[in-house]
Structure formats: structure tokens, C-alpha cells
C-alpha positions as CSV (number, residue, x, y, z in Angstrom):
1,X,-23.5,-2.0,16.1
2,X,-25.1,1.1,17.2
3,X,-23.0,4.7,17.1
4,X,-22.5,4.3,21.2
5,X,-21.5,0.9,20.5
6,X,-18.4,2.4,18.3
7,X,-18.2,5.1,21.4
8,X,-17.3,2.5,23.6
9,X,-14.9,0.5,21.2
10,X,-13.2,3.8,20.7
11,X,-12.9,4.6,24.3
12,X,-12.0,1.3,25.7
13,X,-8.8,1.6,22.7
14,X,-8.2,4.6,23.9
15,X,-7.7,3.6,27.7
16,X,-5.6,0.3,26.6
17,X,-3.3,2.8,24.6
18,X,-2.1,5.0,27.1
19,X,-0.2,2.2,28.8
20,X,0.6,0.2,25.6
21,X,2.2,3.7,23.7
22,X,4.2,4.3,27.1
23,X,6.1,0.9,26.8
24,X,9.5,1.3,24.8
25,X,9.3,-0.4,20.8
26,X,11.5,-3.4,22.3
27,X,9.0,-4.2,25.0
28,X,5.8,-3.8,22.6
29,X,8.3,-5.9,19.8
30,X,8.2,-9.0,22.6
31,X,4.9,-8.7,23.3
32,X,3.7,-9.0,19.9
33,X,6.3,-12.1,19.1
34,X,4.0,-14.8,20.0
35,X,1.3,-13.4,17.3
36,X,3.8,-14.2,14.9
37,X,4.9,-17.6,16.3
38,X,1.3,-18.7,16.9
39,X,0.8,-18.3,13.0
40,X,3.1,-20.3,12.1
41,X,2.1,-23.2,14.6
42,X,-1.3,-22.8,13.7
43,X,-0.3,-22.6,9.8
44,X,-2.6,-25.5,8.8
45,X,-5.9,-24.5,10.8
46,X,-5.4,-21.1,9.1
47,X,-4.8,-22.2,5.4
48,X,-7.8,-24.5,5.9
49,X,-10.0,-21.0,6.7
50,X,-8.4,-19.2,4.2
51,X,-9.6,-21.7,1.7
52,X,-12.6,-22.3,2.4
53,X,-13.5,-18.8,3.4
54,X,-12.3,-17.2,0.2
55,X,-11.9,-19.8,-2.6
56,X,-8.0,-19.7,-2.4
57,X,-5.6,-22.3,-4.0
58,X,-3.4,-24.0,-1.0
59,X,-0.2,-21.9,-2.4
60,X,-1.9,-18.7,-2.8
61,X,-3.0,-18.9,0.7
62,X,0.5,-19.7,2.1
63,X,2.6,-17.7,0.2
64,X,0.2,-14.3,-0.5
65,X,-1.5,-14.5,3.0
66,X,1.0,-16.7,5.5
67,X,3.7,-15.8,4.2
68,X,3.9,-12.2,3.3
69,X,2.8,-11.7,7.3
70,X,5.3,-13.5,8.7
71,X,8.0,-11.6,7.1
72,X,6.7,-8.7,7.8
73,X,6.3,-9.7,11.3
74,X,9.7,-11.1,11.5
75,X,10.8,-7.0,9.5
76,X,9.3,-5.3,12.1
77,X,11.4,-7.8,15.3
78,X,14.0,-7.2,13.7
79,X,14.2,-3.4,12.4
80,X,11.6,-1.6,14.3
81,X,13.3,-0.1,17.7
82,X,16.2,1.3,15.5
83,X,13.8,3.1,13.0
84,X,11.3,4.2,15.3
85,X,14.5,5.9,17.6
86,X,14.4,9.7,17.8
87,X,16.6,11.1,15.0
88,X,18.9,14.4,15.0
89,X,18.1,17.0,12.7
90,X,20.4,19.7,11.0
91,X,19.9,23.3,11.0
92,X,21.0,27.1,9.5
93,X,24.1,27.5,11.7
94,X,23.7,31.6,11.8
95,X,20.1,31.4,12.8
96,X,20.6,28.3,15.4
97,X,23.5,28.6,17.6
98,X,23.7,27.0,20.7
99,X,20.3,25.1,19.8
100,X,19.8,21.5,18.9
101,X,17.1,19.4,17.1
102,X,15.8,16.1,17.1
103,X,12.8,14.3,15.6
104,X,11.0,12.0,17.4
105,X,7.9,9.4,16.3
106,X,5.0,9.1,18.4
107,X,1.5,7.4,18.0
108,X,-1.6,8.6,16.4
109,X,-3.4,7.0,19.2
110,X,-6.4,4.8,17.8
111,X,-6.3,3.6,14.3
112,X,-9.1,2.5,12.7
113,X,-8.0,-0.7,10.2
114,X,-10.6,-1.9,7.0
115,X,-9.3,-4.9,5.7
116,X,-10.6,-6.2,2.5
117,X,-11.7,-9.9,1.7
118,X,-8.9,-10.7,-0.9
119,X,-6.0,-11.7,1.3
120,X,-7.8,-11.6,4.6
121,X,-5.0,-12.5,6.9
122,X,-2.0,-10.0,5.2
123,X,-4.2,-7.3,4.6
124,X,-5.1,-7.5,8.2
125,X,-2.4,-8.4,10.3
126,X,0.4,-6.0,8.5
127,X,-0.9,-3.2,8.8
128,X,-2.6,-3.9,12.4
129,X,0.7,-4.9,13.4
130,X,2.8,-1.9,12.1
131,X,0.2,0.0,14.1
132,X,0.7,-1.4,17.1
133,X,4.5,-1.5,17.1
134,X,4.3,2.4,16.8
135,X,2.1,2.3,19.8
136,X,-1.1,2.8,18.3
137,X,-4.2,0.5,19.2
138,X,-6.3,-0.8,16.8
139,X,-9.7,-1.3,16.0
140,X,-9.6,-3.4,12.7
141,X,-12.7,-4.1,10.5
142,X,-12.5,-7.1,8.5
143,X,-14.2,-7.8,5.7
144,X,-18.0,-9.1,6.3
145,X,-17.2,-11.6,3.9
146,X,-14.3,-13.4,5.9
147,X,-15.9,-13.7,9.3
148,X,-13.7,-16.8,10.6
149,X,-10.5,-15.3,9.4
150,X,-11.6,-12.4,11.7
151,X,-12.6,-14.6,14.5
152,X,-9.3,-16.2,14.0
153,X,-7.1,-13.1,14.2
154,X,-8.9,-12.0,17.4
155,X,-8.5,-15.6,18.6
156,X,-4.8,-15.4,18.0
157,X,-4.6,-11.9,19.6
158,X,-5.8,-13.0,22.5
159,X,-3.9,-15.7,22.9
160,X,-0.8,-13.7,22.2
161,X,-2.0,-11.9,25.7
162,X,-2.4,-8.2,24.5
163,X,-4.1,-5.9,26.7
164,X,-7.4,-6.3,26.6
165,X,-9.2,-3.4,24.2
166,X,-5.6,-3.1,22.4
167,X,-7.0,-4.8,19.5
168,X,-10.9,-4.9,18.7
169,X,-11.8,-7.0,15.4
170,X,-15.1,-6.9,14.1
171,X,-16.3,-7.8,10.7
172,X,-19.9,-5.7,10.3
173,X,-21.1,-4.7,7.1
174,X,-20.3,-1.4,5.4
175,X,-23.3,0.4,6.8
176,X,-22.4,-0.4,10.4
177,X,-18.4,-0.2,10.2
178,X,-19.0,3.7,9.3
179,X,-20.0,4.0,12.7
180,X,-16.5,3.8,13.7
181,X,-15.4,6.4,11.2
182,X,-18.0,8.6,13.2
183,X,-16.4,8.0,16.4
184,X,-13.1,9.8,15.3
185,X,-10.1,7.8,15.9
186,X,-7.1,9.2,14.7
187,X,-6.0,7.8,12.0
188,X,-7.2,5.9,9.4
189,X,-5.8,2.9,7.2
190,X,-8.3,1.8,4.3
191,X,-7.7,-1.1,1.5
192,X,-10.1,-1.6,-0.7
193,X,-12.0,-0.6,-3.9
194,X,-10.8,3.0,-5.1
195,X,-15.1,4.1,-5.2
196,X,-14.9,2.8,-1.4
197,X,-12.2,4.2,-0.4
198,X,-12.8,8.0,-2.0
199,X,-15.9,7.5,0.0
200,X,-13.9,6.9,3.3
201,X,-11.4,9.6,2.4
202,X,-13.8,12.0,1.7
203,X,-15.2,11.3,5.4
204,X,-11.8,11.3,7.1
205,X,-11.2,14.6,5.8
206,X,-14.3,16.0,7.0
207,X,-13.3,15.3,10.5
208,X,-10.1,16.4,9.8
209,X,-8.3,12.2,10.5
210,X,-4.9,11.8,8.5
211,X,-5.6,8.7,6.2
212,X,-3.8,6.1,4.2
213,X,-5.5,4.5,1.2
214,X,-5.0,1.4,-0.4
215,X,-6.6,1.2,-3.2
216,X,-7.2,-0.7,-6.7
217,X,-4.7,-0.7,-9.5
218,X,-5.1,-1.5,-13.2
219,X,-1.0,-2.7,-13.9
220,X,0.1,-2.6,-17.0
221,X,3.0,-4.6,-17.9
222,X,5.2,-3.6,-21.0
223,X,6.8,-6.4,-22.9
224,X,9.6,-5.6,-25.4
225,X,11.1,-8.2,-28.1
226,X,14.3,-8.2,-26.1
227,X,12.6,-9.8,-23.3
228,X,13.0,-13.9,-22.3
229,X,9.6,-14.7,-23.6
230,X,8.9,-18.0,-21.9
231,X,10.2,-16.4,-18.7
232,X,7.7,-13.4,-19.5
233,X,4.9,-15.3,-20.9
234,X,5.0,-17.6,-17.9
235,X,5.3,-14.6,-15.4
236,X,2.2,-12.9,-16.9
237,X,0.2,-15.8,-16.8
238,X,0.3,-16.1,-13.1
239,X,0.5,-11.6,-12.9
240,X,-2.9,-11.9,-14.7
241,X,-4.5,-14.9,-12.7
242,X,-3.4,-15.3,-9.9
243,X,-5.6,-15.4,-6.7
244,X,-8.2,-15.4,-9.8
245,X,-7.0,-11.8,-10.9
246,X,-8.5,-10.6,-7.3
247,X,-5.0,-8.8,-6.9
248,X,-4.9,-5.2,-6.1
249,X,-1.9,-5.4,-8.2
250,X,-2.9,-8.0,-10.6
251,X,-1.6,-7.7,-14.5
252,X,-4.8,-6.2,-16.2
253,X,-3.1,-4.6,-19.0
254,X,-0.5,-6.4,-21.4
255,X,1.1,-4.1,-23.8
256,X,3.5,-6.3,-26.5
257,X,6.3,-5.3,-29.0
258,X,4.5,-5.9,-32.1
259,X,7.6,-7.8,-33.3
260,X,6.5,-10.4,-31.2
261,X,2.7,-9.8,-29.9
262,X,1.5,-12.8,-32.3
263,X,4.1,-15.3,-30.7
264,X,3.4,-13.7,-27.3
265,X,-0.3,-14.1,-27.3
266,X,-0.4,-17.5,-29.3
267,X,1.9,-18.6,-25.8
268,X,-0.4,-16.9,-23.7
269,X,-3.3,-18.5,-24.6
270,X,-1.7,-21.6,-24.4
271,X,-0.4,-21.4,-21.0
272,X,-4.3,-20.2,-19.7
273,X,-5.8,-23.0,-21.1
274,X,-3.2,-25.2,-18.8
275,X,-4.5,-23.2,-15.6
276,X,-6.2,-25.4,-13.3
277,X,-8.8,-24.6,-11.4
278,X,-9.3,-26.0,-7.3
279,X,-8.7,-25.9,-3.7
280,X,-6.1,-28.8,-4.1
281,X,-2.1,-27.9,-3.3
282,X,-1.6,-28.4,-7.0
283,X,-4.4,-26.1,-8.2
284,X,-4.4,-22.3,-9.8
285,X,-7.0,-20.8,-9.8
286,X,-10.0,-20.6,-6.5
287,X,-12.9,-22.3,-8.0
288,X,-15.2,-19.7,-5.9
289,X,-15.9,-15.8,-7.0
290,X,-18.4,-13.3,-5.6
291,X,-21.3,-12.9,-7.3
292,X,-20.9,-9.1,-7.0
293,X,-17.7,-9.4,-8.7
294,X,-18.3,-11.9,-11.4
295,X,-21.9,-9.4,-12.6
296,X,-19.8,-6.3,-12.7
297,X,-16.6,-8.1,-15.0
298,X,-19.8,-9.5,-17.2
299,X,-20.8,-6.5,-18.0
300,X,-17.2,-4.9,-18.3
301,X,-16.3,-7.9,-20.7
302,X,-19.9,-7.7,-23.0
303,X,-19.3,-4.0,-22.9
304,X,-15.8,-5.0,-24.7
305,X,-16.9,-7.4,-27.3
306,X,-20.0,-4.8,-28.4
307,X,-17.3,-2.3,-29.0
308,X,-15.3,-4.7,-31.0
309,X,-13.0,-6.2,-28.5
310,X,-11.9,-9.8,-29.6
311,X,-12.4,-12.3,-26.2
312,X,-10.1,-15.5,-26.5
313,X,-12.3,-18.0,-23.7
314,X,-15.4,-19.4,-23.3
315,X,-17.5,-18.4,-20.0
316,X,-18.6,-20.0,-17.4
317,X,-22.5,-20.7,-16.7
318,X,-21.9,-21.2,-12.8
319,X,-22.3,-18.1,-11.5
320,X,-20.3,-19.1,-8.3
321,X,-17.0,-19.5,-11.0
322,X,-15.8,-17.1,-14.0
323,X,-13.0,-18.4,-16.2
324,X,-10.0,-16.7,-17.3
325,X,-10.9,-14.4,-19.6
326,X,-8.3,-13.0,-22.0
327,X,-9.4,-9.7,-24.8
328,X,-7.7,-7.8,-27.5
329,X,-8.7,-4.7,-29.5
330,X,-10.2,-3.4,-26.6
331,X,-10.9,0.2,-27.7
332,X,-9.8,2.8,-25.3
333,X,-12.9,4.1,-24.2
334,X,-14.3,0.5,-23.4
335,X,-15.0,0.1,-19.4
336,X,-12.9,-2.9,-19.1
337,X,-10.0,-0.3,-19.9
338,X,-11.1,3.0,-18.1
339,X,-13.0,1.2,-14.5
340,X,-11.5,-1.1,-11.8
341,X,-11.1,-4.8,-12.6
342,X,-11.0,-7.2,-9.6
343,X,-11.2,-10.6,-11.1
344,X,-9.4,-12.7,-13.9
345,X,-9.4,-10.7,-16.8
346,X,-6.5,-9.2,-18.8
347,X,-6.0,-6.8,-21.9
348,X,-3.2,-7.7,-24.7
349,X,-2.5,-5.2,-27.0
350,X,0.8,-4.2,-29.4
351,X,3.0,-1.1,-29.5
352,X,5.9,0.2,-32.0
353,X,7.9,2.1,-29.6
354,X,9.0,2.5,-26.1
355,X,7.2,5.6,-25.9
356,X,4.1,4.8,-27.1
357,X,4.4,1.6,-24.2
358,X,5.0,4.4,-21.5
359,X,2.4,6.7,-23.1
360,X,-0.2,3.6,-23.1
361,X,0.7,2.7,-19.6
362,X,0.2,6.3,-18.1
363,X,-3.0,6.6,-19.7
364,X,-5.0,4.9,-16.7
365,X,-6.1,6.8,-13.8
366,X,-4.3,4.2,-11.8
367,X,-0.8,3.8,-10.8
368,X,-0.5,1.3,-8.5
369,X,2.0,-1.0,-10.0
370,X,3.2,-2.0,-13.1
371,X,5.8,-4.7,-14.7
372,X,8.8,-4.4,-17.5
373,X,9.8,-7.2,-19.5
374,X,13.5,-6.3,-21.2
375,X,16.6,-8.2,-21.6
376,X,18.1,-4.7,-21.9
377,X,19.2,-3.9,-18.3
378,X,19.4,-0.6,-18.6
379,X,16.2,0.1,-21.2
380,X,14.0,-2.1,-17.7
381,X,15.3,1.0,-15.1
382,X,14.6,3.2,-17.9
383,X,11.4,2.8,-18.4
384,X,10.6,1.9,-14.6
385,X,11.9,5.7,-14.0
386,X,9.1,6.7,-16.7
387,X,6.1,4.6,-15.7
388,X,3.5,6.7,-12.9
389,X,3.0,4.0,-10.4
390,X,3.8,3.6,-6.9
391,X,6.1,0.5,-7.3
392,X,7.9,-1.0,-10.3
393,X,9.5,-4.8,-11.1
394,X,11.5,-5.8,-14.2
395,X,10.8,-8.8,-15.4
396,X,8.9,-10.2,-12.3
397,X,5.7,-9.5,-11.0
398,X,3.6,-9.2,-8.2
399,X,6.7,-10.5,-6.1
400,X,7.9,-7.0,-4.9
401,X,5.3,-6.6,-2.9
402,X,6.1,-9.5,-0.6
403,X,9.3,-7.3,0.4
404,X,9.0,-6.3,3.9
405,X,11.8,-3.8,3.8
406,X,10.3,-1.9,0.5
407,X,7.7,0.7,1.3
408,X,4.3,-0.1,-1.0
409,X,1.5,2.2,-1.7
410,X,-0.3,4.0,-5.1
411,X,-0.9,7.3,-7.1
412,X,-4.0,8.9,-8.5
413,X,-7.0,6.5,-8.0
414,X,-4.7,4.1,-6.5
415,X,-4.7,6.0,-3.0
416,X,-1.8,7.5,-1.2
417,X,0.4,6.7,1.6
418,X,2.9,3.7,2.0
419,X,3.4,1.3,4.3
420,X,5.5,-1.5,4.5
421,X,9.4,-1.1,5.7
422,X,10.4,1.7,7.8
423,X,8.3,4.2,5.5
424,X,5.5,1.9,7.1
425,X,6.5,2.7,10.6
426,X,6.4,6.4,9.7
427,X,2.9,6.0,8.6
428,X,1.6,5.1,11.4
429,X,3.2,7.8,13.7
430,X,3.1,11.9,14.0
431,X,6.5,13.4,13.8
432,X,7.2,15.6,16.8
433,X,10.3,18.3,16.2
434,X,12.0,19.4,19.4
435,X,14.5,22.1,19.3
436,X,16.5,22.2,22.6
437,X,18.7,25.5,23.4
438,X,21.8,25.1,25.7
439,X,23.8,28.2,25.4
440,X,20.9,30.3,27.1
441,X,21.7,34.1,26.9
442,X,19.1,36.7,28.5
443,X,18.0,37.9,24.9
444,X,18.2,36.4,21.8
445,X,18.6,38.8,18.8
446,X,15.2,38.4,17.2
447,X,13.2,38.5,20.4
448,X,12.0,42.2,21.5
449,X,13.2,45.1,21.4
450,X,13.7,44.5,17.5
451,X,17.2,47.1,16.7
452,X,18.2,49.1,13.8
453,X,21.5,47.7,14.1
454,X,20.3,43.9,14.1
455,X,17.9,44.6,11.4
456,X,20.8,45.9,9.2
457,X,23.4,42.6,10.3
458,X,20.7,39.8,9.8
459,X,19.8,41.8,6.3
460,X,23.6,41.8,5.4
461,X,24.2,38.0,6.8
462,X,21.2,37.0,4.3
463,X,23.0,39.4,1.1
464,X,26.3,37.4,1.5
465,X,24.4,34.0,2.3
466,X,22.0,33.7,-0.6
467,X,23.0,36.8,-2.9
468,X,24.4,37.0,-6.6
469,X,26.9,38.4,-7.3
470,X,30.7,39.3,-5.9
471,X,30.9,42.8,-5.5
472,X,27.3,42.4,-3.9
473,X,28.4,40.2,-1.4
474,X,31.6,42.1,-0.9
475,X,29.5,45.4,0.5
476,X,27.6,43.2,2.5
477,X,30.1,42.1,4.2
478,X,31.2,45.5,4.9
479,X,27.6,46.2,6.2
480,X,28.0,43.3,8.5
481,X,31.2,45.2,10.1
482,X,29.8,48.5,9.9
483,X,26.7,47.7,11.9
């Protein structure tokens, strides 16, 4: 792709929105229907990409990638036209009277999508979808990685019969996909790596494009002694490894009452030696990792161990595979702690008190997501309240993000911006404000000619409004009279 090549993708979305951000949210809710129904008849054929594109287990395919996108689809049928309506807004009375306001949500225009390779399908679809209910076109970059699932989700646009140049998926390498930074559109929706995505902030902002970014996590999850430990043992297991840790908001960091750490990580270990690894229905674990991805947690992991970390698992010699690798006394400073993780690794360590679980927690630069394990109901919301990430569960995990109605997104080096429910629908619009006046005098009393005696009224009105005091307010209201 050469930089008129993006010129002419950006155009041609540009001409397909006009018409397409005209049409009402109902109409633009029909037409994308069949995108949704042609996923789930063509459920199979897609799981089988998925698969074999990525490395996926059959389950982590249809639940993380099928599944997840059909509800959201289904959410967005279901709830969009109401949330996306224009909304009255309140006012002063004393400074507004005779004059309405309401808010209403309109387009960006083109938004520029980069999908990661993870979950190729969700992290696609949802937020191509969200775009285009809000009337936005779309040009969304896949990963260069998952070529067939991007063929697939062009195929399936197609055949859902959007306008032509509504949706433009490509799936060029990072080199060539900045080409259609350069071309401005007008908003932009990155997930990926958090040193990726500060690169495509920093770009967006030079051109002065609102962003979104969606970016890596390292979740801590707290578990106290109340907790149900099989339940939370079991739950952590699959936090940790599932989709092979590749989870933006994968378990990386385990932080255990140390009345129970030593039962807690005895069970741990168990239940990761019972993970299987596959692309059968039954399997765990993909058998296929990047090699990108399994040098860098190599060298995360020996940096560890020469620092004095203690790893639990044997490696693998198949550089195409990594097994499960589980550490403790993994100092502070060691990378495994302070850079991103994408891959299946985990951290167990033990605390005394509840603050020193928050206080470990917090200590990361990111807060995407995090987990509590408590049978204290009211010691879970507690600590949730304290913890610095963009989303919370008690004693589940990596579930909540599957909620089409929640809004999701991160803090600090995690990115910023939600999507997801109707915050997601926000997203991906510009607020307009319009104030309508209907009791229309000739002169308003702070147009020109500014007045002594209005000057002294308003400055009165304000004194009783907003000032301290009775016997202030009292003269003011005198003033008010006198002038």
C-alpha cells in the first residue's frame, strides 16, 4: 500500500458515509443484522479459521471470539436507537429562560480500526460494528498475522450487502498500515501492545485525531483466606492460561493470604500440570505461539530466575510451543514484574494484609483489570473500590468482559477510552449541544449595550445564589430591588 493508496481508501469511506450517517440508527441496526446472523450460520467455517489461524482451543474460539461478538451484536439490535437518541439537558434557570437544550450524537466520520491477532474476530467486529451503528465508516486493519480471518470478515461484510467502501479490511504490516494514520481519518480505535499503541497515540495527537486505546494489562488478582479455594484456584488457573495467557486481561499477578499461599500454590501447580494442550474441543491450551512472543517471555522468565525467582515448569524446546510457566519470589524490579507479559506466565506471591494486597496490586503501571477472591461480600466491593483498574470481578475472572452492556477499557499504560455498552456508542460519536431560544425578546440582558443597572442585578442575583452568609444575602436581595 502506497500513501495515495490510503488517500483513496480514505476517500472512498468518506463518500460511502455521507449516505450511510444520514440513515436513522434503526435502519443502519437492520442493515447490519445479517452480519450477525451470517456468523452464526457460518459458526463452523469460522472456528475452523480461528484455529488454525491462531493456535486456539475449539472453546476459546467460540466462546472468547463467537461468542463475545454475537452478544455484542445482538446489545447493539437491541439497545442502540434508544441510546444513541438526542437527550435533553438541564440548565441555570436565571441565566436560561425561555431557552432549551438538547444533546445530540453524531459520527466522527471515518474511523480507522487496528485489530490485534489474539481474538481476531471480537477484537474486530465489536468495535467495527459499534462504529458503524453510530454512523461512522470504517476502515479496519487486521492483524498481518490473521489474514483469513480478515478475508473472512470482508467476505461476510459483503455478503451482509453494506455499501460498498462502508467497510475496507486490510491486514498490511505495521509499516504500511501507518499510511492510513497519515491519511487522517477522524477517529481512531487501537488494541494492541501498550509500546504500539503509545506510538499510534503519539501520532494521532500530532494530527490532532481523538483516539481510543486498548492496550495491555498486567491483572493482579488478590486472594484472601476467606475465599472458596477450589473455586479460586480453579478460576485462576484458566485467568492465567487461558487462550495461552495471550489475554489482554490475562491473570499475570497472583497475590495470596499467606495463611493459605502454601495450600494455594501446592493446588495451583497441580491443576497446571492437568492443562492440556491442543486444537481438539476438549483441549486448553493452543499448541502454537509466535516466535516473537515466546523470545521476549524467555528472556523475561531467565531474567527472573537470575534475580532469584523460583520457576515451578519445565520449558519447552519447540520454539513453535512455550509451556505454562508458573514463578515465585520474583523480585520487584525483575522485567517479568515491571514490562508487558503476553503469553502463559503468572506471578504467585504472599501478603499479610489487605493493604499491602492493594498496595502490591497498584504498584504496576497497568490497570487494566484485576480480580478479588473473598468470601466476605462486603471486604470483595471493598477492595474493588481500592484497586486502579479499569474493570473489577470478585471471585470470577476474565468473564466481565464478555458483558455487552458493561463499558470496558484501561488506566495508565493500559490506554484510555471505553467501549462496550452504551459508553461504547458514545465513543464512537461527537456530542453536539444545541440550545434553542423560544421566548425571543429584541435584547437579551447581556447582549450590548452592557447597563449599570444590569451589571448591579446580575451581581446581586450571583451574591444571593452562591454567597455565604445571611445577612449577605439579605442586602443582596435588597440590591436586586433597588436596581
Amino acid at each position: 500500500m502506497t500513501a495515495k493508496d490510503a488517500q483513496r481508501r480514505l476517500a472512498w469511506a468518506r463518500e460511502a458515509q455521507l449516505e450511510w450517517g444520514r440513515m436513522s440508527v434503526e435502519r443502519r441496526v437492520s442493515a447490519l443484522r445479517p452480519l450477525r446472523r451470517a456468523i452464526a450460520d457460518r459458526m463452523d467455517e469460522i472456528l475452523a479459521i480461528l484455529c488454525d489461524e491462531v493456535g486456539k482451543p475449539p472453546m476459546d474460539a467460540l466462546g472468547g471470539d463467537v461468542m463475545v461478538t454475537l452478544e455484542h451484536l445482538y446489545f447493539y439490535e437491541r439497545r442502540a436507537a434508544r441510546a444513541i437518541r438526542s437527550r435533553k439537558r438541564g440548565k441555570p434557570w436565571f441565566f436560561f429562560i425561555g431557552a432549551g437544550f438538547r444533546e445530540w450524537l453524531e459520527p466522527h466520520g471515518v474511523v480507522l480500526v487496528c485489530a490485534p491477532w489474539n481474538y481476531p474476530l471480537q477484537l474486530s467486529v465489536v468495535p467495527m460494528a459499534t462504529a458503524l451503528i453510530t454512523g461512522n465508516a470504517v476502515l479496519l486493519k487486521c492483524s498481518e498475522r490473521t489474514p483469513r480471518t480478515a478475508a473472512m470478515i470482508a467476505e461476510l461484510c459483503r455478503n451482509a450487502g453494506l455499501p460498498e467502501g462502508l467497510v475496507q479490511v486490510s491486514c498490511e504490516p505495521p509499516e504500511q498500515a501507518a499510511l492510513l494514520l497519515d491519511a487522517r481519518p477522524d477517529f481512531v480505535f487501537f488494541t494492541g501492545s501498550s509500546g504500539n499503541g503509545r506510538r499510534v497515540a503519539a501520532k494521532a495527537a500530532s494530527l490532532i485525531i481523538p483516539a481510543a486505546m486498548e492496550l495491555g494489562g498486567k491483572d493482579a488478582a488478590l486472594v484472601f483466606a476467606s475465599c472458596d479455594l477450589e473455586r479460586s484456584v480453579n478460576g485462576l488457573v484458566y485467568g492465567s492460561f487461558s487462550n495461552a495467557g495471550q489475554v489482554c486481561i490475562g491473570t499475570k499477578r497472583i497475590y495470596v493470604e499467606r495463611g493459605i499461599y502454601d495450600q494455594f500454590l501446592r493446588l495451583f501447580l497441580e491443576g497446571v500440570k492437568g492443562l492440556r494442550a491442543g486444537t481438539k474441543i476438549e483441549s486448553d491450551l493452543g499448541p502454537k505461539i509466535f516466535e516473537t512472543v515466546r523470545q521476549r517471555l524467555d528472556e523475561q522468565i531467565a531474567d527472573a530466575v537470575a534475580l532469584g525467582a523460583t520457576l515451578h515448569s519445565s520449558r519447552e524446546d519447540d520454539s513453535s510451543k512455550i509451556a505454562p510457566a508458573v514463578l515465585t519470589d520474583v523480585p520487584e524490579h525483575a522485567r517479568l514484574l515491571l514490562d508487558e507479559t503476553f503469553g502463559p506466565v503468572v506471578c504467585i506471591a504472599a501478603f499479610d494484609t489487605e493493604a499491602e494486597a492493594i498496595g502490591l496490586a497498584n504498584i504496576s503501571e497497568f490497570a487494566l483489570a484485576a480480580s478479588v477472591w473473598t468470601g466476605d461480600a462486603a471486604q470483595g466491593q471493598r477492595v474493588a473500590s481500592s484497586l486502579e483498574c479499569g474493570s473489577c470481578a470478585v471471585n470470577d475472572v476474565i468473564r466481565n468482559i464478555a458483558n455487552p452492556e458493561a463499558a470496558f477499557g484501561g488506566n495508565r499504560s493500559s490506554g484510555y477510552g471505553r467501549y462496550h455498552g452504551e459508553e461504547g456508542l458514545r465513543t464512537f460519536s461527537r456530542v453536539k449541544t444545541v440550545m434553542t431560544a423560544s421566548r425571543l425578546h429584541r435584547n437579551e440582558i447581556h447582549w450590548f449595550p452592557f447597563q449599570t443597572r444590569i451589571f448591579a442585578s446580575v451581581r446581586a442575583l450571583l451574591q444571593v445564589r452562591h454567597g455565604s452568609g445571611f445577612s449577605g444575602r439579605v442586602r443582596a436581595i435588597k440590591g436586586i430591588f433597588k436596581s
